[in-house]
C-alpha positions as CSV (number, residue, x, y, z in Angstrom):
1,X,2.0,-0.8,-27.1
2,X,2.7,2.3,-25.8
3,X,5.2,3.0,-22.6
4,X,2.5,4.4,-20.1
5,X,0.4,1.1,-21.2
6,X,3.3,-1.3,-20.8
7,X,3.8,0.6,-17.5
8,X,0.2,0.7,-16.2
9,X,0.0,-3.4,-17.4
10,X,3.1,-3.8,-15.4
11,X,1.8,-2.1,-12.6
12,X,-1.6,-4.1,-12.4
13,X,0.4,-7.2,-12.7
14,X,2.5,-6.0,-9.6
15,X,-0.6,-5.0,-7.7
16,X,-2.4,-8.6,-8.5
17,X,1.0,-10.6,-7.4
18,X,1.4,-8.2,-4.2
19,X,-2.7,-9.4,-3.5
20,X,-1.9,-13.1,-3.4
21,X,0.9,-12.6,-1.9
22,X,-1.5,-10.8,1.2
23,X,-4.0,-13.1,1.0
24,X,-1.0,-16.0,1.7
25,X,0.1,-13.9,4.3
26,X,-3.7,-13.1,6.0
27,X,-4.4,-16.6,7.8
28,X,-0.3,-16.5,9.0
29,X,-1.5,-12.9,10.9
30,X,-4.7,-14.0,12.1
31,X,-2.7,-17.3,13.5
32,X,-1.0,-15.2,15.6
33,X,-3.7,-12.8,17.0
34,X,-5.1,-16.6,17.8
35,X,-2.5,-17.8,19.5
36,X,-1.5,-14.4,21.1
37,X,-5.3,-14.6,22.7
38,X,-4.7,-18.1,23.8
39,X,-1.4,-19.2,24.3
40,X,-0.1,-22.8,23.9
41,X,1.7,-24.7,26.6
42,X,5.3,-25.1,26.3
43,X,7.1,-27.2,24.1
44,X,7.2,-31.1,24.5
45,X,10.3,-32.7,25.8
46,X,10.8,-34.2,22.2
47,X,11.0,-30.9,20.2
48,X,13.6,-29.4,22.8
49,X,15.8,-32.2,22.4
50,X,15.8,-32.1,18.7
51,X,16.5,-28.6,18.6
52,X,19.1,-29.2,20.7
53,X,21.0,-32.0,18.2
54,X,20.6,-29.9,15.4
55,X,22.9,-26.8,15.6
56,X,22.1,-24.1,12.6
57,X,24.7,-21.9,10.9
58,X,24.9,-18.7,13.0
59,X,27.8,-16.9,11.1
60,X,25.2,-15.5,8.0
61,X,22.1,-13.2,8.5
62,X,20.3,-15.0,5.9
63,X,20.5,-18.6,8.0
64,X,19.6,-16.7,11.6
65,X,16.5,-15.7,9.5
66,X,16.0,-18.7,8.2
67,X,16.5,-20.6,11.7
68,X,14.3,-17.6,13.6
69,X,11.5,-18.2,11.0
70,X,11.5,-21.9,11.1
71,X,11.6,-22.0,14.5
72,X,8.7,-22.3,17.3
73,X,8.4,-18.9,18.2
74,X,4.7,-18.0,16.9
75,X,5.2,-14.5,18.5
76,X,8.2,-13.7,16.1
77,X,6.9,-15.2,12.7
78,X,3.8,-13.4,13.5
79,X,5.8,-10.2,13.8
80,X,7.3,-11.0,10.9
81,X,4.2,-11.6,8.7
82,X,3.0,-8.4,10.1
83,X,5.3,-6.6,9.3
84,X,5.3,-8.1,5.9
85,X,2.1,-7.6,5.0
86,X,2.2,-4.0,5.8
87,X,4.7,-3.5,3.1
88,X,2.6,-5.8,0.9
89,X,-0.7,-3.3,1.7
90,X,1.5,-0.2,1.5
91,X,3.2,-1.3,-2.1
92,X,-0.7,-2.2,-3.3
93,X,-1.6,1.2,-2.5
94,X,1.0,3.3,-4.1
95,X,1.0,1.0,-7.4
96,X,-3.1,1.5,-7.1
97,X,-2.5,5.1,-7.2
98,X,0.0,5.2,-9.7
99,X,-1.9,3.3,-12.1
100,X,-4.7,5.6,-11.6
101,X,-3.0,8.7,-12.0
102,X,-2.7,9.4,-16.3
103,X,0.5,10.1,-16.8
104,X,0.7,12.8,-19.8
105,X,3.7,12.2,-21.9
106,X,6.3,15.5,-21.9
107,X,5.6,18.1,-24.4
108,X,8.5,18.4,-25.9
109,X,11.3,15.5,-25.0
110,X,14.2,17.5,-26.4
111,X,15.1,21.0,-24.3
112,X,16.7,23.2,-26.5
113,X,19.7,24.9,-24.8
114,X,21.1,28.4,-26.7
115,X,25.0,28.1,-25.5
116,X,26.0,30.9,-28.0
């Protein structure tokens, strides 16, 4: 197998993996256009209270993410899916074009260089 076919096979495999992965994301953004349209009422007594026993680490960014995401905020995680599947769509695109574009290999792969 040659390079620009390993890297044209690695490419498509990107480009499929980067497709499920916005398909996944897809019914999370549409969620929140949903619920942006038509709000839900505030949270029941029960859910505040738990959240309230359960203190989450705040001292790493990774676990504020983690709390933010798993929290009840549908306006951030829809944000956040946005946001991610614009990156998704934008990384399709330039691995689409990429593996579209034939890439010729260099004429010659050794430059000769007269230092005399």
């Amino acid at each position: 197998m040659t390079g620009h076919a390993q890297h044209a096979s690695l490419a498509t495999e990107a480009s499929l993996l980067l497709t499920v992965v916005a398909d996944r994301l897809e019914p999370i953004v549409q969620a929140g256009r949903d619920q942006a349209a038509d709000p839900d009422p505030a949270p029941t007594e029960p859910a505040a209270e738990q959240a309230a026993e359960h203190q989450p680490c705040t001292s790493c960014p990774i676990c504020v993410l983690i709390t933010v995401v798993k929290s009840d905020n549908g306006e951030i995680n829809h944000k956040l899916a946005e946001g991610a599947l614009l990156m998704v769509n934008a990384l399709r695109g330039m691995l689409t074009d990429s593996a579209t574009k034939p890439q010729s290999p260099p004429a010659n792969p050794v430059q000769h260089i007269d230092i005399g």
